[in-house]
C-alpha positions in Angstrom: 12.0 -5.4 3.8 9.3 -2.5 3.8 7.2 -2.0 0.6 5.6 1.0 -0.3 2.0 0.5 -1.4 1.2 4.3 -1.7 1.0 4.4 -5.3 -1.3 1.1 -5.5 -3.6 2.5 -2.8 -3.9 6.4 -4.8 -4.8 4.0 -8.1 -7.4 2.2 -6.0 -9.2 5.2 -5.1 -8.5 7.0 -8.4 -6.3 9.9 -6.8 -3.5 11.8 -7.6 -0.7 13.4 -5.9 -2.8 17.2 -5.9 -5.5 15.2 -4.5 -4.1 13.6 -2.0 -1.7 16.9 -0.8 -4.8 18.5 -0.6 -7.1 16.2 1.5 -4.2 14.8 3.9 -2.9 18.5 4.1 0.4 17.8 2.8 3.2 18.7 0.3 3.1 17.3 -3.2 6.9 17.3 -2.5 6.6 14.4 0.7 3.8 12.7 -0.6 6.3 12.6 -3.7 9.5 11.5 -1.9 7.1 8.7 -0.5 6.1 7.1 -3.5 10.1 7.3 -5.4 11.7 6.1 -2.2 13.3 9.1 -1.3 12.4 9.2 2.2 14.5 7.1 4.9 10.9 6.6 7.0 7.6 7.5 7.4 6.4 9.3 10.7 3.1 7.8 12.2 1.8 11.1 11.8 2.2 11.5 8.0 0.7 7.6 8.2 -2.0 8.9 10.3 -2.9 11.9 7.5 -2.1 9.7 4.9 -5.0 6.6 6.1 -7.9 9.6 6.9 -7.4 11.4 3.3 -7.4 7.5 1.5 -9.8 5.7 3.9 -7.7 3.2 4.2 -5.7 1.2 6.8 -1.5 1.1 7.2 -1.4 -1.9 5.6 -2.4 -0.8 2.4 0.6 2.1 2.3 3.3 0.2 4.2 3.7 -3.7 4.1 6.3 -6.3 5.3 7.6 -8.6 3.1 10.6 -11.2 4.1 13.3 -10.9 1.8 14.8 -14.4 0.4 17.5 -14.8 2.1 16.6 -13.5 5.7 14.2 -16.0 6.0 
């Protein structure tokens, strides 16, 4: 399954949503829907914004972990 690390990654680098809307040009509302897993996927574009405004790569948003019993 896909993780969300978005949250993780903002603590890291002491931001919050306002911040990060701001420097990736986004809406608090997407960068919201991100981190509550309202969203059914993430476009490499949003990615893309979303890496520049943190410095930071796509493994620290997004990561694969195997679930139990699909392994």
């Amino acid at each position: 399954m896909i993780r969300i690390k978005l949250k993780e990654t903002m603590k890291s680098k002491k931001f919050n949503i306002g911040t990060l809307a701001e420097k990736a040009g986004m809406h608090r509302n997407g960068i919201s829907k991100i981190l509550n897993g309202k969203n059914s996927g993430i476009e490499y574009e949003t990615l893309n914004k979303l890496c520049i405004a943190l410095n930071c790569e796509v493994q620290d948003i997004i990561e694969f972990v195997k679930d139990e019993e699909n392994n």
